[in-house]
Biopython code that builds the backbone (N, CA, C, O; Angstrom):
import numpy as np
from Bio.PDB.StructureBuilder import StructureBuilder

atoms = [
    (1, "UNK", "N", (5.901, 30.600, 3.342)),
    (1, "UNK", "CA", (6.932, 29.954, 2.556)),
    (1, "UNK", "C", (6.800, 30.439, 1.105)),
    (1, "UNK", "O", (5.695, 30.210, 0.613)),
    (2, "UNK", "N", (7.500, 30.926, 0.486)),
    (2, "UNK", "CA", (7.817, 31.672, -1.049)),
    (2, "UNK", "C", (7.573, 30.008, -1.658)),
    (2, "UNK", "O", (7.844, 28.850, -1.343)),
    (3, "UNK", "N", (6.792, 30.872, -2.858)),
    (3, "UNK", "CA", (6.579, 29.642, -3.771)),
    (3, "UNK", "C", (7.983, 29.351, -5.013)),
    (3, "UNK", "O", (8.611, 30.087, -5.775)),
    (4, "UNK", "N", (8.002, 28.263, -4.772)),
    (4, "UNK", "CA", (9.331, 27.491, -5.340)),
    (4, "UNK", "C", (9.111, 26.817, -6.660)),
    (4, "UNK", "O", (10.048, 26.904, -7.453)),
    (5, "UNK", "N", (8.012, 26.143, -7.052)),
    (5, "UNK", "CA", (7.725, 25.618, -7.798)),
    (5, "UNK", "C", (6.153, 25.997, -8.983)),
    (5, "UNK", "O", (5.230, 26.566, -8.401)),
    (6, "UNK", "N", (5.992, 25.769, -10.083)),
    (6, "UNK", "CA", (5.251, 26.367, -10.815)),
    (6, "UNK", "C", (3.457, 25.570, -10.473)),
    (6, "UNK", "O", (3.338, 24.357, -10.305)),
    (7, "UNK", "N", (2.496, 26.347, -10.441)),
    (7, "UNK", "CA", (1.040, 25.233, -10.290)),
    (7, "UNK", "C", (0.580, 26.103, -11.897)),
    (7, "UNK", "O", (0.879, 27.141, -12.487)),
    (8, "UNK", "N", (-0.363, 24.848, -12.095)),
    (8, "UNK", "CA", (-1.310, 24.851, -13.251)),
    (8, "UNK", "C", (-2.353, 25.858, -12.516)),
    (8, "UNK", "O", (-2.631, 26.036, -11.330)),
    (9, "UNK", "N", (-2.776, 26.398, -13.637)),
    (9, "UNK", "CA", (-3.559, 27.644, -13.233)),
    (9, "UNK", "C", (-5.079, 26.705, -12.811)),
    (9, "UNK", "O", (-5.347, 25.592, -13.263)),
    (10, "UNK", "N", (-5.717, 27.304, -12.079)),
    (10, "UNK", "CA", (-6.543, 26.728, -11.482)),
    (10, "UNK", "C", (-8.112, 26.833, -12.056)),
    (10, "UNK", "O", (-8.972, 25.953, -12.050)),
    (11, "UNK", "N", (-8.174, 27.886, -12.439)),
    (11, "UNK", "CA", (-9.474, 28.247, -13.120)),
    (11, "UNK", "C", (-9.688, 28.010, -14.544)),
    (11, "UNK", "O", (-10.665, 28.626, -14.969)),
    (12, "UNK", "N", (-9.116, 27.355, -15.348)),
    (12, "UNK", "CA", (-9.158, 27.152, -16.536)),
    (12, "UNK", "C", (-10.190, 25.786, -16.625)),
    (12, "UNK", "O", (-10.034, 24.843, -15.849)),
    (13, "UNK", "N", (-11.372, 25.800, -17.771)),
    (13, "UNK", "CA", (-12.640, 25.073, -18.295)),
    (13, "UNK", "C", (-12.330, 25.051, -19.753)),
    (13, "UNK", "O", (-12.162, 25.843, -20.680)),
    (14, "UNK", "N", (-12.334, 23.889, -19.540)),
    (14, "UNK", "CA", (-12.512, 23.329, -21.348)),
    (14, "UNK", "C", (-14.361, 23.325, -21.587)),
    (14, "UNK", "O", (-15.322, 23.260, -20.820)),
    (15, "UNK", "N", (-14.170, 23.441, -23.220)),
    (15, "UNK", "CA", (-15.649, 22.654, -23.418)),
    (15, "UNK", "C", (-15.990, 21.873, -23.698)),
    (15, "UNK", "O", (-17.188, 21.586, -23.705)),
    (16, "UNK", "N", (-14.636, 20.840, -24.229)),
    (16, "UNK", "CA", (-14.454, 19.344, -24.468)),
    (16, "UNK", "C", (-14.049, 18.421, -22.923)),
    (16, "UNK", "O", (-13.064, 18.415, -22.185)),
    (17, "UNK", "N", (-15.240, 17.767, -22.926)),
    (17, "UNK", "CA", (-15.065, 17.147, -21.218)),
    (17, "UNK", "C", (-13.975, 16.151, -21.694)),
    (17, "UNK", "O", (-12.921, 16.249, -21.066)),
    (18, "UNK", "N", (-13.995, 15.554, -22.318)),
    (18, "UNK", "CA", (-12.058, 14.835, -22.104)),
    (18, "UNK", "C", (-11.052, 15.923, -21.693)),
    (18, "UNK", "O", (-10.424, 15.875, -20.635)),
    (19, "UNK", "N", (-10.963, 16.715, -22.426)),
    (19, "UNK", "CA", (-9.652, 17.562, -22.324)),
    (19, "UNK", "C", (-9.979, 17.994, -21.280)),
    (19, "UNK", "O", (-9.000, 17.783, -20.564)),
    (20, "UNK", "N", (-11.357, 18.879, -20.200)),
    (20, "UNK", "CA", (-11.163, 19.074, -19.140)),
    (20, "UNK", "C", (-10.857, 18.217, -18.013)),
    (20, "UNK", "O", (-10.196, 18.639, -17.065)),
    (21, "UNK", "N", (-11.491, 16.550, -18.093)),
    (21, "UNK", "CA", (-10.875, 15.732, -17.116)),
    (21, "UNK", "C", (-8.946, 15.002, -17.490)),
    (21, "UNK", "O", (-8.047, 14.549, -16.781)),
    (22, "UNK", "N", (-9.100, 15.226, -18.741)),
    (22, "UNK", "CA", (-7.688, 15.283, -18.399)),
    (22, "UNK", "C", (-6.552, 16.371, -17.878)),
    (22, "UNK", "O", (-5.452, 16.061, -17.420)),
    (23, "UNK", "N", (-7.006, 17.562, -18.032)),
    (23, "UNK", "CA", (-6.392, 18.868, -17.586)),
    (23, "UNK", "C", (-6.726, 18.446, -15.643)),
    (23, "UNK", "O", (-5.821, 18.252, -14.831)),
    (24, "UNK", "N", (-8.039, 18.407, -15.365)),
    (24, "UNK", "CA", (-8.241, 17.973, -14.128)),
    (24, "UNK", "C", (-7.282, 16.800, -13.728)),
    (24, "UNK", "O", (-6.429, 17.061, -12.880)),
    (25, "UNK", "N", (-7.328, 15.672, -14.192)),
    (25, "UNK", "CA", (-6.357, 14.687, -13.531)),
    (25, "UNK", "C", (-4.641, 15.159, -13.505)),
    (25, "UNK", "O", (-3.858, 14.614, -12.727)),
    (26, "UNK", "N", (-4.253, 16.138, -14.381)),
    (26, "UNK", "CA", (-2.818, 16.742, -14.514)),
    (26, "UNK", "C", (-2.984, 17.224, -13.147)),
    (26, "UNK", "O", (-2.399, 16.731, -12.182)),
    (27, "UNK", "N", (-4.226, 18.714, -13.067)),
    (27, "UNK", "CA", (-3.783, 19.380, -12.340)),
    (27, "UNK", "C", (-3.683, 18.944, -10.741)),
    (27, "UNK", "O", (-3.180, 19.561, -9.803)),
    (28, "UNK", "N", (-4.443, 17.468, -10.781)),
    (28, "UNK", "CA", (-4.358, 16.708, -9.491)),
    (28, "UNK", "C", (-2.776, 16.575, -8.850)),
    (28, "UNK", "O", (-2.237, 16.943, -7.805)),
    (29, "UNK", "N", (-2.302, 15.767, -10.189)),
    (29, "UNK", "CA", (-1.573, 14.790, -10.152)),
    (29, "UNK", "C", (-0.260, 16.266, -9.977)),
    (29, "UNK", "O", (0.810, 16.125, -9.385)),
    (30, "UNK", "N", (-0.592, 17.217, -10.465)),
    (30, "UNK", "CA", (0.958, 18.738, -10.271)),
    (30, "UNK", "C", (0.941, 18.934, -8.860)),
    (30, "UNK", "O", (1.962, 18.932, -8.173)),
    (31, "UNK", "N", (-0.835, 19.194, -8.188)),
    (31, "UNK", "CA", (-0.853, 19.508, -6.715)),
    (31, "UNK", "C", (-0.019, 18.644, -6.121)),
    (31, "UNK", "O", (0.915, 19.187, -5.531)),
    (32, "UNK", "N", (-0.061, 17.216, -6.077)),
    (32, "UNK", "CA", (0.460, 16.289, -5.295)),
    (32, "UNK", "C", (2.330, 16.035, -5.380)),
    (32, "UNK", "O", (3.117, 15.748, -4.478)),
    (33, "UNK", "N", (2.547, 16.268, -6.752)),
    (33, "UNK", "CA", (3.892, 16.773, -7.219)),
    (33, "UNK", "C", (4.377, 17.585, -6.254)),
    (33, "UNK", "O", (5.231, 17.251, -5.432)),
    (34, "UNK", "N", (3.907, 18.539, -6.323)),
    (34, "UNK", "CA", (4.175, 19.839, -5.395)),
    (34, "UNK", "C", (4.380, 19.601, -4.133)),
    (34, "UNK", "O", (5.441, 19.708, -3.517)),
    (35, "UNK", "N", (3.163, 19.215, -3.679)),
    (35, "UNK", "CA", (3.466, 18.755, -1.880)),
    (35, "UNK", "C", (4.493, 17.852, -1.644)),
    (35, "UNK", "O", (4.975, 18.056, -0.530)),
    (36, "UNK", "N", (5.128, 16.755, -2.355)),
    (36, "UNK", "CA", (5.873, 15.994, -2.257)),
    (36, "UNK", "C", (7.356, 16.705, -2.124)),
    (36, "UNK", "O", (8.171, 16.525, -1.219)),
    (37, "UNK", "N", (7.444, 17.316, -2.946)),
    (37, "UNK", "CA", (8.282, 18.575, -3.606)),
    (37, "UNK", "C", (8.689, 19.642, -2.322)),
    (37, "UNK", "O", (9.815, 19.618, -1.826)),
    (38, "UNK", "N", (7.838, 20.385, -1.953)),
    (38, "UNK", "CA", (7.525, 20.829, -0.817)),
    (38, "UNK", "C", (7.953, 20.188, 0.528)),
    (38, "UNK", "O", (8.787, 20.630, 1.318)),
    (39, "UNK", "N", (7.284, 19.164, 0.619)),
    (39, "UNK", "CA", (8.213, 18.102, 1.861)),
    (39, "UNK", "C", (9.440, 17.795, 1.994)),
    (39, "UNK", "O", (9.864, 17.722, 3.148)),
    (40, "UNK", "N", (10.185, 17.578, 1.086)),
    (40, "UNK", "CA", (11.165, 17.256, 1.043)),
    (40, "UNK", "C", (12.174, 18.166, 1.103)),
    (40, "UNK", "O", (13.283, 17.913, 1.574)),
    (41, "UNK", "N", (11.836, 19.238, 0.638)),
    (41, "UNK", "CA", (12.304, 20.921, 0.687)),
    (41, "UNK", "C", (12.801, 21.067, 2.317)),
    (41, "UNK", "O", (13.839, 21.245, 2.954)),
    (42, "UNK", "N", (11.494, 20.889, 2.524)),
    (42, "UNK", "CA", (11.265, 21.354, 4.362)),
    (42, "UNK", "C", (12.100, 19.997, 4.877)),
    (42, "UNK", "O", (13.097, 20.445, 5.444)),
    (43, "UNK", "N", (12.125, 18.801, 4.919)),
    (43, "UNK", "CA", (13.083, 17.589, 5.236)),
    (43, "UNK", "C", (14.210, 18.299, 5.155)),
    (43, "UNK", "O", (14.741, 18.743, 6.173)),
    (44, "UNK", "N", (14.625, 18.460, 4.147)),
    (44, "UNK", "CA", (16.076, 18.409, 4.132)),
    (44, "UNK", "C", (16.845, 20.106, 4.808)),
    (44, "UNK", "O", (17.939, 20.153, 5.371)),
    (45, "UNK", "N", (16.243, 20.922, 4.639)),
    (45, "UNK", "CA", (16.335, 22.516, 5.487)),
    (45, "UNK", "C", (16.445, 22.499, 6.812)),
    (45, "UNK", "O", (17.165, 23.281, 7.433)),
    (46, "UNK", "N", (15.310, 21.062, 7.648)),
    (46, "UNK", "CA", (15.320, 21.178, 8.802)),
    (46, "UNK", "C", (16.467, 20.067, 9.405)),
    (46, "UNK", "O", (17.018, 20.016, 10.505)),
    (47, "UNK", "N", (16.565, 19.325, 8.373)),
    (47, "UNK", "CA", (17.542, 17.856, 8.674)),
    (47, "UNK", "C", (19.283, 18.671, 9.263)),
    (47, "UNK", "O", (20.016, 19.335, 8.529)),
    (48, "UNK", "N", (19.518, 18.372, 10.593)),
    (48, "UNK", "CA", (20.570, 18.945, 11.302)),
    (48, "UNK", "C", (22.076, 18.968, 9.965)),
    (48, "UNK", "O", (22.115, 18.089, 9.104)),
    (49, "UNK", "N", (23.031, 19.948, 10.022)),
    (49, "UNK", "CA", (23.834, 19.895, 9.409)),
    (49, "UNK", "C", (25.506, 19.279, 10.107)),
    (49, "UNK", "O", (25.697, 19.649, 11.266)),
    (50, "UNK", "N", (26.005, 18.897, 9.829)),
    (50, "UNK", "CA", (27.636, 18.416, 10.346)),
    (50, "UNK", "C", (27.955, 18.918, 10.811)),
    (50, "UNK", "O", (28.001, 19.890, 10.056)),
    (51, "UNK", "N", (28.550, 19.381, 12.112)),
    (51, "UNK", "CA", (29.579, 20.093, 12.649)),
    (51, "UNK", "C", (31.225, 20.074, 12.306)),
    (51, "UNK", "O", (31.892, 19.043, 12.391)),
    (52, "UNK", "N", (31.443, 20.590, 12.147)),
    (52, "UNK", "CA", (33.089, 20.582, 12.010)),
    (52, "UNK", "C", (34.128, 21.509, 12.859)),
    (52, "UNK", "O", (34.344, 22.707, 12.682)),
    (53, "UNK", "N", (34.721, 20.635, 13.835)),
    (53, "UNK", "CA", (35.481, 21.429, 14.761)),
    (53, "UNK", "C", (36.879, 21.626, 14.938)),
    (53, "UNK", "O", (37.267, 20.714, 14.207)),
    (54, "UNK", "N", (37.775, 22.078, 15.313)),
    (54, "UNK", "CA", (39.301, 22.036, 15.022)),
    (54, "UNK", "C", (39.731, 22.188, 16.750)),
    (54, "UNK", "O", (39.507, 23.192, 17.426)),
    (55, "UNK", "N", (40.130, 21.426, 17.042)),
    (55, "UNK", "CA", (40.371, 21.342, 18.586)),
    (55, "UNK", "C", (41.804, 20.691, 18.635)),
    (55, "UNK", "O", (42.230, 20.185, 17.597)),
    (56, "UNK", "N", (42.663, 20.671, 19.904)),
    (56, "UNK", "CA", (43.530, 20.056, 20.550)),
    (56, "UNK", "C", (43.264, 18.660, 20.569)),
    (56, "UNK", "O", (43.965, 17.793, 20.049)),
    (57, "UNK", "N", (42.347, 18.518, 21.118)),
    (57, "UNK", "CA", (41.887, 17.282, 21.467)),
    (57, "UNK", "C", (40.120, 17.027, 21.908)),
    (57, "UNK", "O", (39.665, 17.500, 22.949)),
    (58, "UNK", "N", (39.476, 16.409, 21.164)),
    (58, "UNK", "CA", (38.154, 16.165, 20.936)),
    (58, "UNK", "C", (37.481, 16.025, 22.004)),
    (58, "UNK", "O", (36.265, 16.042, 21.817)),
    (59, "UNK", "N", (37.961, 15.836, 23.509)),
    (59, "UNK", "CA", (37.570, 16.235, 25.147)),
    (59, "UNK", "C", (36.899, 17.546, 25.030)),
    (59, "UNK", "O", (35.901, 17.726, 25.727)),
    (60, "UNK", "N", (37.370, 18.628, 24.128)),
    (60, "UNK", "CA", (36.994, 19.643, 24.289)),
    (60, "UNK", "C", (35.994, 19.872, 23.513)),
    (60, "UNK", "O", (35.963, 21.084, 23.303)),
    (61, "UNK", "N", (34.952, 19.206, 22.843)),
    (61, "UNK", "CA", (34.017, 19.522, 22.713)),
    (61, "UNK", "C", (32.851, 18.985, 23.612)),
    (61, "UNK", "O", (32.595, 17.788, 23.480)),
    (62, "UNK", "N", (32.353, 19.472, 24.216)),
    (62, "UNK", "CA", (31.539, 19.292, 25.501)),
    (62, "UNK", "C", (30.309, 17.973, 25.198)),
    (62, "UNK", "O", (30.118, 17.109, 26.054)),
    (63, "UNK", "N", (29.825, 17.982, 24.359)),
    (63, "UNK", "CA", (28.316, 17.336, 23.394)),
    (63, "UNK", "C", (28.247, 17.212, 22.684)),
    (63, "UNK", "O", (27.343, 17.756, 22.051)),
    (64, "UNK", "N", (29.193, 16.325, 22.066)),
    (64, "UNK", "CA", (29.338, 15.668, 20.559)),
    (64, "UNK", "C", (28.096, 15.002, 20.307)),
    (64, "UNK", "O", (27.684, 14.097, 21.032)),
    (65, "UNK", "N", (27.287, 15.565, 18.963)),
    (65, "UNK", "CA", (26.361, 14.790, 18.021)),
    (65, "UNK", "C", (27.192, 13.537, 16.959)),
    (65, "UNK", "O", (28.331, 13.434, 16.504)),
    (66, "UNK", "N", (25.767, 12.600, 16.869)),
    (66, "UNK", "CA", (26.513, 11.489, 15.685)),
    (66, "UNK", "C", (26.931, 12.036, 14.679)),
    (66, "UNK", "O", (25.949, 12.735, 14.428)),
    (67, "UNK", "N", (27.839, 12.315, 13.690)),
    (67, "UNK", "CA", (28.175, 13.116, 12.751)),
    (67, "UNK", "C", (28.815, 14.215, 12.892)),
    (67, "UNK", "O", (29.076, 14.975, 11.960)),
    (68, "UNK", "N", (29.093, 14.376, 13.960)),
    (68, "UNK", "CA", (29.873, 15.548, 13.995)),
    (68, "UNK", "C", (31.655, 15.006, 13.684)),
    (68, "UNK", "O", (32.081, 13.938, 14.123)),
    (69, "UNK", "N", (32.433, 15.901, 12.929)),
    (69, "UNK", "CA", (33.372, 15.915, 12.638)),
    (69, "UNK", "C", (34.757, 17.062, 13.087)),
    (69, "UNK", "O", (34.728, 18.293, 13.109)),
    (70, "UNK", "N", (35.558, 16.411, 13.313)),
    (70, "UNK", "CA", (36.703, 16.959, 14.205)),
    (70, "UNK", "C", (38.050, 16.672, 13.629)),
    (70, "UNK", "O", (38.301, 15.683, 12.940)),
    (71, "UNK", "N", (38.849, 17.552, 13.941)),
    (71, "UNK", "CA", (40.282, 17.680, 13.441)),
    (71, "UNK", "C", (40.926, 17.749, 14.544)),
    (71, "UNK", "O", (40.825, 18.900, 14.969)),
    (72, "UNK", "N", (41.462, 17.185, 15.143)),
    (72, "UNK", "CA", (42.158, 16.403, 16.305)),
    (72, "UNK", "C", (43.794, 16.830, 16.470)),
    (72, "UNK", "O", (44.721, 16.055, 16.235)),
    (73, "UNK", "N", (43.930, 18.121, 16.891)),
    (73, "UNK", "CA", (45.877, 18.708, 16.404)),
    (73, "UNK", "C", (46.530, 17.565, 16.993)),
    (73, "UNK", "O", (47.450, 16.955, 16.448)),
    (74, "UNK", "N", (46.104, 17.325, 17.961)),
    (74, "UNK", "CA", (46.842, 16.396, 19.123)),
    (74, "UNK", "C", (47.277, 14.987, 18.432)),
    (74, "UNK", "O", (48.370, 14.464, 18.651)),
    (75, "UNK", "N", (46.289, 14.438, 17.572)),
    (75, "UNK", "CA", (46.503, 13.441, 17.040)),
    (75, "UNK", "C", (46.600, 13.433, 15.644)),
    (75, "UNK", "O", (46.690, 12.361, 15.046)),
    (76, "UNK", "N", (46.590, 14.775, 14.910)),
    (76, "UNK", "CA", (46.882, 15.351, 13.576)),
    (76, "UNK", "C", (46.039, 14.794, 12.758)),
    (76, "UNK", "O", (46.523, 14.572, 11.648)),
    (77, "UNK", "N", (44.475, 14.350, 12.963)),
    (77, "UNK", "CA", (44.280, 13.488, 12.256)),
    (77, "UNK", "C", (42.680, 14.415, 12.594)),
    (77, "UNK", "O", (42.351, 15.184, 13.498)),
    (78, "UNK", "N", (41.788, 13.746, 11.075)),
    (78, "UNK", "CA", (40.288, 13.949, 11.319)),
    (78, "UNK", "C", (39.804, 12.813, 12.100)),
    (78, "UNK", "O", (39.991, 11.598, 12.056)),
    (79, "UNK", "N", (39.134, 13.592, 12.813)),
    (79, "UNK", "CA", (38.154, 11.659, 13.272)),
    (79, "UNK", "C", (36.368, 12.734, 13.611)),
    (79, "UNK", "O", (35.945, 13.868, 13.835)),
    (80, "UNK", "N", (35.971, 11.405, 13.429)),
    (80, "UNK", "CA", (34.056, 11.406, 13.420)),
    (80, "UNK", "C", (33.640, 10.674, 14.785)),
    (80, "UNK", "O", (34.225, 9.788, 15.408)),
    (81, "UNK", "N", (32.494, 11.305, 15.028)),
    (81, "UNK", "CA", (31.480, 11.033, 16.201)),
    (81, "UNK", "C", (30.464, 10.106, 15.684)),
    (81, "UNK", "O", (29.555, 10.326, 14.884)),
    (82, "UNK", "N", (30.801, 9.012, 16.306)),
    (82, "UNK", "CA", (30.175, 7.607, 16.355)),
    (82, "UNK", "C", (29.147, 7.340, 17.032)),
    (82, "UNK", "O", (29.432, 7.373, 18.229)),
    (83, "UNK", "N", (27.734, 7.008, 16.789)),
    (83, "UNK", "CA", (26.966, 6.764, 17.625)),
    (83, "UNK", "C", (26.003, 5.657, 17.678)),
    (83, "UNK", "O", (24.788, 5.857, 17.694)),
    (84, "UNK", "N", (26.764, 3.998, 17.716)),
    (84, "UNK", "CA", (25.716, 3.398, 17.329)),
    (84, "UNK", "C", (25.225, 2.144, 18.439)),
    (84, "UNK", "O", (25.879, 1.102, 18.480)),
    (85, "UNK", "N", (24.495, 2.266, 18.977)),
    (85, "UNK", "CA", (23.737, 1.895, 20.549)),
    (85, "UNK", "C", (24.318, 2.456, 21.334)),
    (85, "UNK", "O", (24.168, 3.639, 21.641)),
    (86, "UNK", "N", (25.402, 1.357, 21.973)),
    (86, "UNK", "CA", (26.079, 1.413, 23.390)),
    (86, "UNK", "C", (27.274, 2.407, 22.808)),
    (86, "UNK", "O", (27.483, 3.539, 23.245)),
    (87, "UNK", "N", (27.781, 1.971, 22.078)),
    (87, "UNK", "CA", (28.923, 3.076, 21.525)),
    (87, "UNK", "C", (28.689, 4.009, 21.425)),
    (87, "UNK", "O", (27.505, 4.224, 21.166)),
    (88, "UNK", "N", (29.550, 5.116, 21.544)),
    (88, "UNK", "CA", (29.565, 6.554, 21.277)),
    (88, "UNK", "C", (30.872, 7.041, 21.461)),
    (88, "UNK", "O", (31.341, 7.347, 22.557)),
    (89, "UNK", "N", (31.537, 7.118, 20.230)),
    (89, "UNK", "CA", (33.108, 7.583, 20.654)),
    (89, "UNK", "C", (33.373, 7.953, 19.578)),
    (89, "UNK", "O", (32.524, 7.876, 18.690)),
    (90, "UNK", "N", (34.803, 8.538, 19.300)),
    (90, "UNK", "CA", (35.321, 9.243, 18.652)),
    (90, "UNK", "C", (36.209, 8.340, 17.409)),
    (90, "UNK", "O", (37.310, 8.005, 17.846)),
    (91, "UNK", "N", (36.018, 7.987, 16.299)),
    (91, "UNK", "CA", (36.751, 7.358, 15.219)),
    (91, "UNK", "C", (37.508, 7.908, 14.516)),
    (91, "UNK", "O", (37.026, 8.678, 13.686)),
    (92, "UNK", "N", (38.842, 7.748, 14.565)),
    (92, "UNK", "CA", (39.547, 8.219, 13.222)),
    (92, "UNK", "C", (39.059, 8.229, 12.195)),
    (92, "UNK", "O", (38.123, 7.430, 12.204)),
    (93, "UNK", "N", (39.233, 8.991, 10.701)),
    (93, "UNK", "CA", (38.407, 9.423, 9.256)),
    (93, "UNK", "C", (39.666, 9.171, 8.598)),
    (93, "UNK", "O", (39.454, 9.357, 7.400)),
    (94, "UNK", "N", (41.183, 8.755, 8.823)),
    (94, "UNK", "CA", (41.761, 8.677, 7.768)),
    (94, "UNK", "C", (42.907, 7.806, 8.372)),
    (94, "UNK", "O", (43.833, 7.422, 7.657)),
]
sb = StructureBuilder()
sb.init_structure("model")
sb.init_model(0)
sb.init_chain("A")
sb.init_seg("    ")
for serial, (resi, resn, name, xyz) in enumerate(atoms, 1):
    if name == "N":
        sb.init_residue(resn, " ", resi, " ")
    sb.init_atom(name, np.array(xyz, "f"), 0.0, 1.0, " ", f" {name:<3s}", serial, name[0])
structure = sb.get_structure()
């Protein structure tokens, strides 16, 4: 994974032990920045994207996901894929 974000250089020693434990607690506190940073990167890249389909009629999409979105000629209208328990059907969007 290409690095995205900047780290504090790692090898740097003070000779004033404050300034090095505070440089140390930064450079803690950037690592953890980062990974957070990082996660969320990867969350949202892998998080499925919307479909959007243009059909006759919404029969014709074989395996509609929740969120998937459709333009319906037949009924001239957008409608969305509904999925919440027992339901699962097709809603008009406008």
């Amino acid at each position: 994974m290409p690095v995205r974000y900047p780290e504090l250089p790692k090898f740097v020693r003070f000779v004033d032990s404050e300034v090095d434990n505070l440089y140390t607690t930064l450079s803690e506190w950037g690592a953890k920045l980062l990974l957070d940073l990082q996660t969320r990167d990867i969350q949202e890249e892998t998080r499925p994207s919307t479909n959007i389909f243009t059909v006759v009629t919404v029969t014709q999409i074989g395996r509609p996901q929740a969120g998937n979105i459709a333009y319906s000629a037949s009924r001239g209208k957008f409608v969305g894929y509904v999925s919440l328990g027992a339901d699962t059907s097709w809603h008009d969007l406008n």
